[in-house]
C-alpha positions in Angstrom: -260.9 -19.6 -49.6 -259.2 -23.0 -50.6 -257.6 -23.8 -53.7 -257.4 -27.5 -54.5 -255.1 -28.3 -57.6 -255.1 -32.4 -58.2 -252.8 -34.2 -60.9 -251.5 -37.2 -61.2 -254.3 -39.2 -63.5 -253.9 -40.5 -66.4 -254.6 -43.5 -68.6 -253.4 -47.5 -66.9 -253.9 -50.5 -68.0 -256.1 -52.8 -65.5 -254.0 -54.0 -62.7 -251.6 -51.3 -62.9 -251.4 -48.5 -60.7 -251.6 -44.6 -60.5 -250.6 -42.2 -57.4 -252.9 -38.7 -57.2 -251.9 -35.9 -55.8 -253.4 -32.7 -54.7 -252.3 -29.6 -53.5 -253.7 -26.9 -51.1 -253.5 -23.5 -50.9 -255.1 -20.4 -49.3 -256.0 -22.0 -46.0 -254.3 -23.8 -43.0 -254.1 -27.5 -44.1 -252.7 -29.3 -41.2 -255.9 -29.0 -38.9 -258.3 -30.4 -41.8 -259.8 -33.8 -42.8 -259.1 -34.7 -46.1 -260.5 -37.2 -48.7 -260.8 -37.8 -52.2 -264.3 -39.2 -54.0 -264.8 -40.1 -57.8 -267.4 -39.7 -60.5 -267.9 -42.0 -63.4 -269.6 -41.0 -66.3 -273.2 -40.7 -66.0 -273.4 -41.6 -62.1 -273.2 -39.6 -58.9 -270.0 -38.9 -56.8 -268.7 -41.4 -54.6 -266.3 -40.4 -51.4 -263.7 -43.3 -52.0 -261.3 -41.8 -49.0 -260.8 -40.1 -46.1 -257.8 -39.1 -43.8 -258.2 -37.5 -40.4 -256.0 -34.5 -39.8 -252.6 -35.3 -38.6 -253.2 -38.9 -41.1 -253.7 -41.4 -37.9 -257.3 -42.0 -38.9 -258.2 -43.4 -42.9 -261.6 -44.9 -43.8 -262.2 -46.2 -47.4 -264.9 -47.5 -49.3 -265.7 -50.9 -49.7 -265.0 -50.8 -53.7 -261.6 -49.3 -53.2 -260.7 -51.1 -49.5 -257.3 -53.1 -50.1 -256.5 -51.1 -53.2 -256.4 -48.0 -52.8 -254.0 -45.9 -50.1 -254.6 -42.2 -48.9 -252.1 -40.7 -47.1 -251.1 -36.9 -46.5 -248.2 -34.7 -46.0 -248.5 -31.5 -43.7 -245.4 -29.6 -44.5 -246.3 -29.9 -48.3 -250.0 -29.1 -48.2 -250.7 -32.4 -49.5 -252.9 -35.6 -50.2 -252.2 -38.4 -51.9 -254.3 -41.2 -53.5 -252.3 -44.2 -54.1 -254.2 -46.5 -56.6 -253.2 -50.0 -57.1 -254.9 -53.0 -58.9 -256.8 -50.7 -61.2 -259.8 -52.2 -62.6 -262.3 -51.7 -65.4 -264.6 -50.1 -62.9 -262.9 -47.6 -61.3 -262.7 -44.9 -64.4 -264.2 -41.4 -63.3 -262.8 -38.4 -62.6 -261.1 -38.1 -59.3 -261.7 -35.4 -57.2 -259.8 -34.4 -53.9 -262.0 -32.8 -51.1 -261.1 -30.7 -48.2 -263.3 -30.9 -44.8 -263.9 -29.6 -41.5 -261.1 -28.6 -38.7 -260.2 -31.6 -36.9 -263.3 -33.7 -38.9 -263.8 -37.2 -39.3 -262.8 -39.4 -41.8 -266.7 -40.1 -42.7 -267.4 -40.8 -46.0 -270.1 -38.2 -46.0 -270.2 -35.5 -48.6 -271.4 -33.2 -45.8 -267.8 -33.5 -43.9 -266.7 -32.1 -47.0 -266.7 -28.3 -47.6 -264.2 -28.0 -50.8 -263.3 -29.7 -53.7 -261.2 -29.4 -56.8 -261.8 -29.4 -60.3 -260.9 -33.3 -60.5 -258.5 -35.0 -62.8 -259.2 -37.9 -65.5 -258.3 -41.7 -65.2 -258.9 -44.1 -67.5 -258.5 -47.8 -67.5 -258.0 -50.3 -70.3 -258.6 -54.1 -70.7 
């Protein structure tokens, strides 16, 4: 069983920037896709990211495309979400994901098999 443990979100002001991370534990990382999706208050989840296995492969969402940067580290069991030009719309909780063994980076939640219990960020005009 996987353990995903995000942090890094907090409140920004619009333009500014934030960097999640998210560690893994309980599970061989380095052979796994990875992504992260959001959920804003009041509307469905939204797979913002993904990152093939050894991180050669990313895919983004249009709404985040330019902005936002995922990247990975093997040797840490780690993701990353780097978040720049933060605007009024992309509150929500922020949720890392794990996938499948050697997956694609999709933006489909069923590439996803595991996710973690999401952390907060908030953006203010």
């Amino acid at each position: 069983q996987v353990q995903l443990v995000e942090s890094g979100g907090g409140l920004v002001q619009a333009g500014g920037a934030l960097r999640l991370s998210c560690a893994a534990s309980g599970r061989t990382f380095s052979r796994y896709s990875r992504g992260w999706c959001r959920q804003a208050r009041g509307k469905g989840r939204e797979l913002v990211a993904a990152i093939s296995w050894r991180g050669g492969n990313t895919n983004y969402a249009d709404s985040v495309k330019g902005r936002f940067t995922i990247s990975r580290d093997n040797a840490k069991n780690t993701v990353y979400l780097q978040m720049n030009s933060l605007q009024p719309e992309d509150p929500a909780v922020y949720f890392c994901a794990f996938g499948r063994p050697y997956g694609s980076t999709r933006l489909a939640s069923a590439d996803f098999v595991s996710w973690g219990q999401g952390t907060q960020v908030t953006v203010s005009s």
